[in-house]
C-alpha positions in Angstrom: -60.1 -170.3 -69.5 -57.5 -170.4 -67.0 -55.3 -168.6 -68.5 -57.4 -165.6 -69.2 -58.4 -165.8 -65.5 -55.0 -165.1 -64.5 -54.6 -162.2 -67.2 -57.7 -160.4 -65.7 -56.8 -160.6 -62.7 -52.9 -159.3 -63.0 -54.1 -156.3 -64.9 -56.6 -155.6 -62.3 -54.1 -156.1 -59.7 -51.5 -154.2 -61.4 -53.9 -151.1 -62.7 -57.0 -151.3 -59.9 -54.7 -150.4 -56.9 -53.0 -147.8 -58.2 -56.2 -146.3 -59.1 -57.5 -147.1 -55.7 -54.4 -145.3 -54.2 -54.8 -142.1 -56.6 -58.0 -141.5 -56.0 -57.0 -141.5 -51.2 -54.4 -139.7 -52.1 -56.1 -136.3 -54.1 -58.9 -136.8 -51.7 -56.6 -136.7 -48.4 -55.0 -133.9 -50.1 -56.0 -131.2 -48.1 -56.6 -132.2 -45.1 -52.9 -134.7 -44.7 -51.0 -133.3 -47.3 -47.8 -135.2 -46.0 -49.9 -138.7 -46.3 -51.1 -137.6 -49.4 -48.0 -137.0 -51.3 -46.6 -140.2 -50.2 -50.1 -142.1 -51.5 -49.4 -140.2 -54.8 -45.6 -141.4 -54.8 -46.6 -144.6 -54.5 -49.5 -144.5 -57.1 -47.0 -143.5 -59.3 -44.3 -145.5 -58.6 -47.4 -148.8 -58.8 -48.8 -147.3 -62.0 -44.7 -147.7 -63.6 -43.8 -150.8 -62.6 -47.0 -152.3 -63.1 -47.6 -151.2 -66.8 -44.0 -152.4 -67.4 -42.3 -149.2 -68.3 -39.5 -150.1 -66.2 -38.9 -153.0 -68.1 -39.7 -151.5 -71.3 -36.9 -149.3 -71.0 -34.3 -152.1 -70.5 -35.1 -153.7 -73.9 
């Protein structure tokens, strides 16, 4: 069970705060559109690397 446990919890770590940092980022979009662009790089940037694309690519 310890090993799903950990799973879990790297998916959500790796999906959930990307999410998290979508959503601030289209809802700061029109009042701080220079914060929100660089919430929406990062998503993106978080959303890559932690569904594995990156490394993906390398194999």
């Amino acid at each position: 069970m310890n090993g799903i446990g950990f799973l879990i919890g790297l998916i959500l770590l790796y999906w959930l705060i990307p999410i998290i940092l979508l959503i601030m980022g289209l809802a700061r979009l029109r009042s701080r559109p220079e914060n929100a662009k660089k919430l929406l790089i990062a998503a993106a940037i978080f959303f890559i690397v932690g569904g594995g694309i990156c490394g993906a690519l390398l194999t």
